[in-house]
C-alpha positions in Angstrom: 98.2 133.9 201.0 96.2 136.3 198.7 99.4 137.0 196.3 99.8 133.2 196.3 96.2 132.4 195.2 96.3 135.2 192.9 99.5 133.4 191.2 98.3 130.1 190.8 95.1 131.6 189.9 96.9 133.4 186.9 99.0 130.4 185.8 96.0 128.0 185.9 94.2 130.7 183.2 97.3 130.5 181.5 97.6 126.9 181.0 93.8 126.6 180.0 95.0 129.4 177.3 97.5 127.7 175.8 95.3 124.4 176.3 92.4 126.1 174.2 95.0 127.6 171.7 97.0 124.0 171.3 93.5 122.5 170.8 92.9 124.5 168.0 96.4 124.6 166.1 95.5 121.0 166.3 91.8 121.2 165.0 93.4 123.6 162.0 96.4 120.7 161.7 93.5 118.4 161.1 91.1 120.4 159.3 94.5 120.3 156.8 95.3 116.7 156.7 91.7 116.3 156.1 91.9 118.6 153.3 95.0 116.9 151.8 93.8 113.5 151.5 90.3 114.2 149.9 92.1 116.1 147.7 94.1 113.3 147.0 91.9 111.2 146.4 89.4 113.0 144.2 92.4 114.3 141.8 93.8 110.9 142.1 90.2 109.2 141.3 89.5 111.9 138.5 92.8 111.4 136.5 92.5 107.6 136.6 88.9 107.9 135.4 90.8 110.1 132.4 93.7 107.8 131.6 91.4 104.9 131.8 89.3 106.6 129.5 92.0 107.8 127.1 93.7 104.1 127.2 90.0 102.8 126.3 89.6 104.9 123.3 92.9 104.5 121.9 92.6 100.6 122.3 89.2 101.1 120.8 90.7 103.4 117.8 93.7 100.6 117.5 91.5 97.5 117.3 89.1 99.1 114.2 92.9 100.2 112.8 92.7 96.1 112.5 89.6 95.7 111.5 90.2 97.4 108.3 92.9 95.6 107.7 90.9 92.4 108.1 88.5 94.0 105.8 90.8 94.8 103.1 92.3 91.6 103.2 88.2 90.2 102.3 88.0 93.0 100.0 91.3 91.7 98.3 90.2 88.0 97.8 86.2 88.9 97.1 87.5 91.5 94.2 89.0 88.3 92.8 86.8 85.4 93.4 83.4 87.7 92.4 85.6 88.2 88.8 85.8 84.1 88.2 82.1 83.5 88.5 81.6 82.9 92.1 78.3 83.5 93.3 77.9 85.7 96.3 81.2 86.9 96.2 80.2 90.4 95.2 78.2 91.1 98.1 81.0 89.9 100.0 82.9 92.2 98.1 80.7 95.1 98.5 80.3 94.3 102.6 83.9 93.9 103.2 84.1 98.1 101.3 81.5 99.4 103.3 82.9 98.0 106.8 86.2 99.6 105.3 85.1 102.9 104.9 82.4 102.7 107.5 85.7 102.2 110.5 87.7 105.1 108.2 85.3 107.2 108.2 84.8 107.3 111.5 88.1 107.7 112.7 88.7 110.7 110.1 85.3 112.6 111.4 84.2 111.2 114.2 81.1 110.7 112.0 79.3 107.6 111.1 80.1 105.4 113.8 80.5 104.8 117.8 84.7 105.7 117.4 86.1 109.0 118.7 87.8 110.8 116.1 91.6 110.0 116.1 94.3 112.2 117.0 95.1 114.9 114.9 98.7 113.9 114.6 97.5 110.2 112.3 94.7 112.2 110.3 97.4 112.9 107.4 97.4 109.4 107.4 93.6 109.0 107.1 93.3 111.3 104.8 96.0 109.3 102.4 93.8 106.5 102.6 90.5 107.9 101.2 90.6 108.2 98.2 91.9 104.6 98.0 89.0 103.7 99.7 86.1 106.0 97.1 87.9 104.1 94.4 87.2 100.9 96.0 83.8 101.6 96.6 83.4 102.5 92.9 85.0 99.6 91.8 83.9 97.3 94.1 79.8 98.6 92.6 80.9 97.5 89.1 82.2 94.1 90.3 78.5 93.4 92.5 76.9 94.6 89.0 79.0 92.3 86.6 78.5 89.5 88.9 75.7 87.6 87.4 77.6 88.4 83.8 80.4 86.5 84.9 78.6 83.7 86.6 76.8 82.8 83.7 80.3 82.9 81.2 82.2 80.8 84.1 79.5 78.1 84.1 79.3 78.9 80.0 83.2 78.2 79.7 83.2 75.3 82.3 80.4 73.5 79.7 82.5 74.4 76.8 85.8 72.4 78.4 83.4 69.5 79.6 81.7 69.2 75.9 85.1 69.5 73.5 85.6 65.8 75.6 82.9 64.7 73.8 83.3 66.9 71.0 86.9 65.1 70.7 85.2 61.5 70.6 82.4 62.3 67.8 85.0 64.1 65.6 87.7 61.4 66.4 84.6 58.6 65.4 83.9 60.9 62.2 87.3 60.8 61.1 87.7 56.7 61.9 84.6 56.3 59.7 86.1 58.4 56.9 89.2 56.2 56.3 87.3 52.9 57.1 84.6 54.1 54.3 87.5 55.0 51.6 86.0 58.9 51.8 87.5 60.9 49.4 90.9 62.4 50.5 89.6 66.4 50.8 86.9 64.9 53.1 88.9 62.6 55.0 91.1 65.8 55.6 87.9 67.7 56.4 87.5 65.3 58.8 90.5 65.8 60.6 90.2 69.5 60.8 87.6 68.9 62.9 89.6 67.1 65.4 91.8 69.5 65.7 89.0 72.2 66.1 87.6 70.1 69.1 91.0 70.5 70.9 91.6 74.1 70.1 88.1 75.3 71.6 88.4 73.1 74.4 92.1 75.1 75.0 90.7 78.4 74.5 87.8 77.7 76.6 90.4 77.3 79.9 92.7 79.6 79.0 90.1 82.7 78.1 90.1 83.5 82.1 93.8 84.5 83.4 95.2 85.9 86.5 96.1 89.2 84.0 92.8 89.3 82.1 90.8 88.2 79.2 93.2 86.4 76.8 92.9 88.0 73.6 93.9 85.5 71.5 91.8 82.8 73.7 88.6 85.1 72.1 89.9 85.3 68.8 90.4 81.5 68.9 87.3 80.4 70.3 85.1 82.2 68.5 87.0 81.3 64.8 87.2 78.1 65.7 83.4 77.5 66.4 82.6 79.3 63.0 85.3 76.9 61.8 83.6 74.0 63.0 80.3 75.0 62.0 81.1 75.7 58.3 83.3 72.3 58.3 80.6 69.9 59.5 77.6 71.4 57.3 80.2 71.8 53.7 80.9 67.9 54.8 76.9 66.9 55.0 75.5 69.5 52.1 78.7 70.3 50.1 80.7 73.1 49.5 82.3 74.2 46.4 84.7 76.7 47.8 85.8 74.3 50.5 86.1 71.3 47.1 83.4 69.3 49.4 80.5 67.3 47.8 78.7 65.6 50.6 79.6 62.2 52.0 77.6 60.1 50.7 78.8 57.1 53.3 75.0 56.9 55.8 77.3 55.8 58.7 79.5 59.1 58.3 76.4 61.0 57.5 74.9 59.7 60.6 77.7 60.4 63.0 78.5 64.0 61.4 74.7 64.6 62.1 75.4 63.6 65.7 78.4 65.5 66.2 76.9 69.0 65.1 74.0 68.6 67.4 76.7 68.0 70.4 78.0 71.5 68.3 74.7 73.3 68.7 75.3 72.6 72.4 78.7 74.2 72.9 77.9 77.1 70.3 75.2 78.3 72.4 77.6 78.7 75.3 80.1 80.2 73.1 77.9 82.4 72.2 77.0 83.6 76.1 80.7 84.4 76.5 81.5 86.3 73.4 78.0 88.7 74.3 79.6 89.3 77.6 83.3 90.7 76.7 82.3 93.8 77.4 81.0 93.2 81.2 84.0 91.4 81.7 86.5 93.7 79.9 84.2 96.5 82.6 85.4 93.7 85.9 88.8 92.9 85.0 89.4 96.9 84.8 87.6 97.1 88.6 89.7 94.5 89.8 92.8 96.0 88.1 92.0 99.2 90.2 90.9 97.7 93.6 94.1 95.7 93.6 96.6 98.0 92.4 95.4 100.1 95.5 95.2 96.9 97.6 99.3 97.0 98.5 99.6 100.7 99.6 95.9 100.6 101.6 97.2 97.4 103.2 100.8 99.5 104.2 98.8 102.8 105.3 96.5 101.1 107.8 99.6 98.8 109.2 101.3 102.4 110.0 97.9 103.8 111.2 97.3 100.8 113.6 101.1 102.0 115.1 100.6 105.7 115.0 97.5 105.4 117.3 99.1 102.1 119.5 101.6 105.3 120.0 99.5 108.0 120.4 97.8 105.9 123.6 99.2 107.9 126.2 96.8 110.2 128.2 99.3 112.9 128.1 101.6 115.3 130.6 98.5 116.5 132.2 96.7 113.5 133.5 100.4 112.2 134.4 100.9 115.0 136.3 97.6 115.8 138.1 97.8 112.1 139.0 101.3 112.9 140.7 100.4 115.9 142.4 97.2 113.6 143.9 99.3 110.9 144.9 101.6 113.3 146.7 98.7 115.1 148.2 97.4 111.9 149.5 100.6 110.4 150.9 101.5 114.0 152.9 97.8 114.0 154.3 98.3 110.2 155.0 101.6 110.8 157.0 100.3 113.5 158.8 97.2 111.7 160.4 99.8 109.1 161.6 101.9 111.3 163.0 98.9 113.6 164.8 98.0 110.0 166.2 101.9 108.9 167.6 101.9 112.5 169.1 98.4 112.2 170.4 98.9 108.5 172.1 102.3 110.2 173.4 100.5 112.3 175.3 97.9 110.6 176.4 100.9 107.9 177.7 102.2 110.6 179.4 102.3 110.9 183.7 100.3 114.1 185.0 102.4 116.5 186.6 101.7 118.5 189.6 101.4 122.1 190.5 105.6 122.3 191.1 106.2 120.6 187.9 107.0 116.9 189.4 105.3 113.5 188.1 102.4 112.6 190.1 
C-alpha cells in the first residue's frame, strides 16, 4: 500500500508540474499576443498619423500651386486694365504680385509663409519661375506708379473724342456761314480745313491707345492738328499773310469762329495733359510689355508645378511599409487571442477524467 501511495503521490506532483509549466507557456503565449497587437496598433496609429500628415501637406502645397495661378491670371488682366486708365487697378495689380510671390516663395524656402517647403524633386521648377516673378514685381511698381498718369490722359482722351462732336458742329456752322456770307474763296477754304481738323483729332484721340502701344502717328497727328487748328481759327479772325488770310469781316462768322476757338481752348488743354505724359506712358506700356511676355510661360510653369507636387503626394516606401508590417502585427496578435480563447473554452468543455484515465 506504501509503494502505491508513493506512486500516485509522484504522478499527482507531476501533473501539478506540467500544470504550473502549461500555465506559464500560456502566460508567455499571452504576454506575446499582447505584445503583437499593441505593437500593431501603435505602428499602425503612428504611420497613419504620417501619411495623413504627408497627404495634408501635399494637398496644402497643391492648392497654393492654384492659387498662384489664380493670381497670375489677376496679375495678367490688372497689368492691362491699370495701363488704360482704370482706377484702382494698380493696386490690384500690385496685390495680385505680392500674393504671387508671397505662395512661391514659400514653397521654394519654406520662408515667408505657413507652407512646408516643397519637395526637392519640383524646386528646379521653382526656381524657373523666380525670376519671372522679381520682374513682375518690378514691373508691376512702375505700373501702380504711372497709374494716376494714365488716369488723367484716359479721362483727357475720352474729353477730346466727346468735344471734336461739338468741335465738328461749330466748324461745320463756320464753314455754312462762309458760303452763305459770299467769304472770300481762301477763307471759305480755311473754313473747311477746319472741319477736317475736327475729325482728324477726334480719330487720333481713339486710336492713340492700342492693344500694341502708343500710336505714333496718333501723337504726331493730334498734336499737329491742334497747332493746325489753332493757327487756322486766329489767321481767320486777325489775318495772316503767309496763310493769304485778311480777317472775315462777316460779324456772324466772326461770332461763331469766336465761339468755336473757346470750345478749342477746351480740347487743347486736354491735349496738352496727354502729350506731357508720353513719357509715363511710353515707361507703362514697356511694364506691361514685360509682365506679359512672362505671363504665357509663368502661367505653363505653375500648371506643371501644380502636377509635380499632385505626384509627389505619396508618403513614401517607408510609411507604406511600417503601415504593413503594423497591420500584420495586429492581425497575427488578433488570431492568436482567438485561438488561445477556442483552445481555452475546449478545455474548459472538456469531461474530468479520473485517476485510471476514464471520463468521470
Amino acid at each position: 500500500m506504501g509503494q502505491i501511495e508513493d506512486i500516485m503521490g509522484k504522478a499527482d506532483a507531476e501533473g501539478e508540474q506540467r500544470e504550473t509549466h502549461g500555465g506559464m507557456r500560456r502566460l508567455q503565449r499571452h504576454g506575446v499576443l499582447v505584445g503583437l497587437v499593441m505593437f500593431g496598433l501603435v505602428g499602425a496609429a503612428a504611420s497613419a498619423s504620417i501619411m495623413l500628415s504627408h497627404a495634408s501637406r501635399s494637398a496644402a502645397q497643391v492648392h497654393a500651386a492654384d492659387t498662384a495661378l489664380m493670381y497670375t491670371q489677376r496679375m495678367i488682366k490688372a497689368a492691362s486694365t491699370v495701363r488704360l486708365g482704370s482706377r484702382g487697378a494698380g493696386a490690384e495689380l500690385r496685390e495680385s504680385v505680392a500674393g504671387l510671390g508671397s505662395v512661391v516663395a514659400s514653397l521654394r524656402t519654406g520662408d515667408g509663409g505657413p507652407l512646408v517647403i516643397a519637395p526637392a524633386d519640383v524646386q528646379p521648377t521653382l526656381d524657373a519661375l523666380w525670376p519671372m516673378i522679381e520682374r513682375a514685381e518690378k514691373n508691376a511698381d512702375i505700373l501702380q506708379n504711372q497709374e494716376e498718369v494714365l488716369v488723367h490722359v484716359d479721362q483727357a482722351l475720352r474729353a477730346i473724342s466727346s468735344q471734336s462732336t461739338d468741335l465738328l458742329e461749330g466748324a461745320d456752322a463756320a464753314f455754312n456761314q462762309a458760303l452763305l456770307s459770299g467769304s472770300q474763296s481762301s477763307e471759305v477754304s480755311a473754313c473747311g480745313q477746319l472741319v477736317m481738323l475736327t475729325q482728324r483729332i477726334g480719330k487720333s484721340a481713339n486710336e492713340l491707345l492700342t492693344q500694341d502701344g502708343i500710336s505714333p502717328t496718333a501723337v504726331f497727328f493730334l498734336a499737329k492738328d491742334l497747332n493746325s487748328f489753332s493757327l487756322i481759327t486766329e489767321s481767320l479772325l486777325n489775318g495772316n499773310p503767309d496763310l493769304r488770310l485778311n480777317g472775315v469781316r462777316d460779324p456772324s462768322l466772326r461770332e461763331r469762329l469766336r465761339s468755336l476757338l473757346a470750345l478749342y481752348e477746351q480740347t487743347r488743354e486736354q491735349g496738352s495733359v496727354v502729350l506731357r505724359q508720353l513719357q509715363g506712358m511710353v515707361a507703362a506700356r514697356e511694364a506691361q510689355i514685360i509682365i506679359l511676355k512672362d505671363s504665357e510661360p509663368l502661367l505653363d510653369g505653375l500648371e506643371q508645378l501644380a502636377v509635380a507636387l499632385a505626384k509627389s503626394g505619396s508618403a513614401g516606401i517607408l510609411p507604406n511599409l511600417s503601415m504593413g508590417i503594423s497591420m500584420m502585427a495586429l492581425l497575427a496578435g488578433t488570431f492568436g487571442f482567438m485561438r488561445l480563447h477556442l483552445h481555452m473554452q475546449e478545455k474548459a468543455e472538456s469531461p474530468p477524467v479520473t485517476e485510471h484515465g476514464q471520463p468521470a
